[in-house]
N, C-alpha and C positions, 0 to 999 in steps of 0.2 A: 902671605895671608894678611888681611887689612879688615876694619869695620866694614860696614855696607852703606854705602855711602848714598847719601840723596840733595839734590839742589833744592827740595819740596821745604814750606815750613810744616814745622809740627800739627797736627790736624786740628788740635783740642781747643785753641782760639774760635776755630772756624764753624764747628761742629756745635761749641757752646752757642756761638749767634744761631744757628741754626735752631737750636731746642730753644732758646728763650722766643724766637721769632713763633717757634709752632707752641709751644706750652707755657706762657709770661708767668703762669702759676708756681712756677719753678723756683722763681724769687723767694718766694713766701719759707721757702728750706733753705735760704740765708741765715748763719746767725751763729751765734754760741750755745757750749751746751757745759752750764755751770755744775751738771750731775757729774760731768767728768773726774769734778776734782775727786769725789767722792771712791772713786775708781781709784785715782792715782794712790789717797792714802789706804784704800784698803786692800789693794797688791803691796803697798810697801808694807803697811804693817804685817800681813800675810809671809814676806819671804822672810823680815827679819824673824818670826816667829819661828819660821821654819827654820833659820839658819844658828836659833839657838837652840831647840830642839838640839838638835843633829848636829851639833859641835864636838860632843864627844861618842857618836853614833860608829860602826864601823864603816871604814871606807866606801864598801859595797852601797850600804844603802843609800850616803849621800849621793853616788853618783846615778843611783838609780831614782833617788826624787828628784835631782836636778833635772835629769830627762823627764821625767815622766809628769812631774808637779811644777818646778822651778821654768823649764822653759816657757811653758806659756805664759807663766807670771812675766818673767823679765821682757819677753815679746808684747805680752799689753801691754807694759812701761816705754817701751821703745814705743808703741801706736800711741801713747797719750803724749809721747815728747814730741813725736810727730806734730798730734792735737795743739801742743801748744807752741811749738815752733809757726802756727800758721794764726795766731793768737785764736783760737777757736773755744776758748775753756773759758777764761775770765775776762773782763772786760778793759782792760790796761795791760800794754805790754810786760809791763817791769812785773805784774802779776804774773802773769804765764812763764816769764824768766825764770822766775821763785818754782813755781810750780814742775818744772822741767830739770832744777836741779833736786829738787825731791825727789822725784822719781828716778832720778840718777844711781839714789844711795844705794837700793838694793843689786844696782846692775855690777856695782863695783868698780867702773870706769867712768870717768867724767868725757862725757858725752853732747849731753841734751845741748848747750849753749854752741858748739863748731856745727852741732848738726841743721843748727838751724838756719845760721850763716849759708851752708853752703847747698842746703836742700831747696830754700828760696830760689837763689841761682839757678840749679837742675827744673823747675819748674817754668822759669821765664826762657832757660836756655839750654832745653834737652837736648841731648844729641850733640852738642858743640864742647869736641872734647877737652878743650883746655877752661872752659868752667862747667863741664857738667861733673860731677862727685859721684854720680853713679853708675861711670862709665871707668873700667879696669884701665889702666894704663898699658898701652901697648908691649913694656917689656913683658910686664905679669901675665898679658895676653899671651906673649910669645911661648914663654915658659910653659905655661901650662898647656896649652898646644890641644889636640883632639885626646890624648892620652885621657884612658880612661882612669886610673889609679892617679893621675898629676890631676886629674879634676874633682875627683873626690878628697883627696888632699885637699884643694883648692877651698872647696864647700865647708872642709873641719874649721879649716883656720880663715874662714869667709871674714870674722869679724875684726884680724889684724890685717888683715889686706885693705877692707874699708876703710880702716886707722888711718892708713899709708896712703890714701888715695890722693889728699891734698897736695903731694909730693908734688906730683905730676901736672896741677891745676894753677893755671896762672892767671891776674887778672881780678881775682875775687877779692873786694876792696876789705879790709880787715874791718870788722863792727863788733861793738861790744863787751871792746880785749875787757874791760875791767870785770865782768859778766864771766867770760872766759878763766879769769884766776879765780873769783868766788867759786867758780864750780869745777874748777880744780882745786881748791882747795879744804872746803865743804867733804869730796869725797872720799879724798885721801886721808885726811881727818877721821871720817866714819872707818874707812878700813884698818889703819892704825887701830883704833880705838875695839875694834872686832876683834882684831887676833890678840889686843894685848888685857881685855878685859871677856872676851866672851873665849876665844882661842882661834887658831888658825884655822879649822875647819870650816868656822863658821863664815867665814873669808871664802873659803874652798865654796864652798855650795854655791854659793851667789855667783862667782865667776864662772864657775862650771855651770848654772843655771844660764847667764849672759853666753857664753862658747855656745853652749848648744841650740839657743834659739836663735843664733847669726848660724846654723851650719846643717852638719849632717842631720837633722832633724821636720818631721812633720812639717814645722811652721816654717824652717830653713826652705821650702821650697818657693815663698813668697818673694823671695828675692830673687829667683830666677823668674819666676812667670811674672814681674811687672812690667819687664820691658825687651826682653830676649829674643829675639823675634822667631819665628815659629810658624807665619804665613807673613808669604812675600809682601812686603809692603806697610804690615800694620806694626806699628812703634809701640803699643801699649797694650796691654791685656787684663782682663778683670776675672778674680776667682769666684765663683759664686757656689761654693762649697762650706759643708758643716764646721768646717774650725774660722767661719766668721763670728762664731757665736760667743767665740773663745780670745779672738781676734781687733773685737769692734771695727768689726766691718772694713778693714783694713782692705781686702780682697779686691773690692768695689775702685779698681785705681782707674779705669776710663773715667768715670764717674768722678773722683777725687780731680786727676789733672782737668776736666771740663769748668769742675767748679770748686775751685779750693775753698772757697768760703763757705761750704755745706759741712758741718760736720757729720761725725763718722754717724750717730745713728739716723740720720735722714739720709744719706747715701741711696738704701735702698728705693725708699722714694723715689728718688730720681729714677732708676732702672726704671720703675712699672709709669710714673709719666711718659717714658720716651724710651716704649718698647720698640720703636721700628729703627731710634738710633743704634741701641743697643745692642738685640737680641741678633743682627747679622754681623758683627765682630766676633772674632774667632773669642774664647774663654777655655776659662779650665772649672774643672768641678773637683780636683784633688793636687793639693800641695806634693803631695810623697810621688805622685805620676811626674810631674814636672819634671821634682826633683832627682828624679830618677833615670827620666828616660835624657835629661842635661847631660847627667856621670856615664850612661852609656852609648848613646849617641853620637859618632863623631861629627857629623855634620853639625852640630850644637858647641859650641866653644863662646869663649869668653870677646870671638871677633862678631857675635852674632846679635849685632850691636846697630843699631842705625847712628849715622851722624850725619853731621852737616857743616857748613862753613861757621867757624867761631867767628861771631857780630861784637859791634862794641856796648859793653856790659848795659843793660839798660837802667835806670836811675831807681825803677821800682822792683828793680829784680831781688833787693834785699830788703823789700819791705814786706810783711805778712798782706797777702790778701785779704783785702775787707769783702 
């Protein structure tokens, strides 16, 4: 068993000239969107609120706000690090930096700064497995095989396999180590300081919040539907279902790779401009169908994956789309 392999490039270059050629208006949902930050602190103050609440709560119910309240929290934190990994939030990089390690704190892992490093990359060079980071490493792929209970596993602990992904990714020029220690250090800091001033639970909530919105969960199915392939040929897919609302428009990922410089609440926009690129790609309308029919499916495994010849790293591939 192997990826699915293609000499073709990625479409999303080609497809973008094509929509600005037919709708130049397109442009005009260029830009940033400074309402963001607004988002970022008021999920973060939300989960810390919640995770002192519920520090000395009994076990049952933190696991059950984590699911139920806490994932989508940590999941829109992850879509705003996203936001700001692509500088889409404030207007200077070293701002969005900042901004992406706040949003870091309620996830409980320092994140936002490697993610942004190696997300640029999967963008300029999807599909080429030695820098793309959102492609499983072939052993992981091995392991987990079409087995339905080794992929559901798989989906629990989706969000240390992503950790580990770099392992395997060669090539990717290191940027921003000093950026990289701040926010490792920034959040280990915040954790320390939880369990030894508020208590260990409250530590517990937040990662059990972050586990669940990388995994077996609702919102866990958006990591299978962006790029799994599911009809012969097409690399990307977009969800156009109710938890975008929950989501910011995260869903919308043809849309996102065509034009990373849109942020997420004009996304839409783009769809209803360029109904006749859009509306004939295959899509989904439910995160938990995906995710679901991924774990039972065996013709769905973690080889179901397009690739392509890895190129030499291109100069702007770590640079945020303007």
């Amino acid at each position: 068993m192997d990826f699915l392999h293609t000499d073709l490039p990625q479409d999303h270059p080609a497809r973008a000239r094509e929509i600005l050629a037919a709708h130049p208006e397109v442009r005009e949902l260029f830009g940033r969107n400074a309402w963001s930050t607004f988002v970022v602190l008021g999920v973060v103050a939300l989960q810390l609120s919640l995770a002192f609440v519920l520090h000395d709560a009994w076990w049952l119910w933190i696991v059950l706000a984590a699911y139920g309240v806490g994932a989508f929290a940590s999941h829109a934190l992850f879509v705003c690090n996203h936001e700001s990994a692509h500088n889409l939030i404030l207007p200077k990089p070293w701002q969005n930096l900042v901004l992406g390690i706040i949003g870091d704190i309620p996830l409980g892992f320092p994140s936002a700064i490697t993610f942004r490093r190696y997300h640029l990359v999967h963008h300029g060079h999807m599909g080429e497995y030695d820098l793309d980071g959102d492609i499983a490493a072939r052993s992981e792929a091995r392991v987990v095989g079409s087995s339905t209970w080794r992929k559901a596993v798989w989906v629990v602990l989706l969000g240390f396999s992503q950790g580990a992904r770099p392992l395997h990714m060669k090539g990717v020029p290191a940027r921003d180590q000093a950026w990289v220690v701040a926010n490792f250090v920034v959040i280990v800091a915040v954790d320390i300081a939880l369990v030894v001033f508020v208590g260990p639970w409250a530590l517990g909530y937040l990662v059990l919040s972050t586990v669940f919105a990388l995994g077996l969960h609702p919102v866990g199915g958006r990591w299978i539907q962006e790029h799994f392939v599911t009809r012969p040929g097409q690399e990307t897919y977009s969800y156009y279902g109710p938890l975008n609302a929950v989501a910011l428009n995260v869903g919308y990922h043809n849309e996102h790779h065509d034009f990373a410089g849109i942020p997420w609440m004009r996304l839409p926009k783009l769809t209803k401009l360029a109904p006749e690129m859009y509306e004939p790609l295959a899509s989904y309308r439910s995160w938990s169908g995906i995710l679901l029919r991924f774990i039972g499916d065996p013709a769905l495994t973690l080889y179901s994956r397009i690739t392509r010849e890895v190129r030499p790293i291109r100069s702007g591939a770590v640079t945020p789309t303007e």
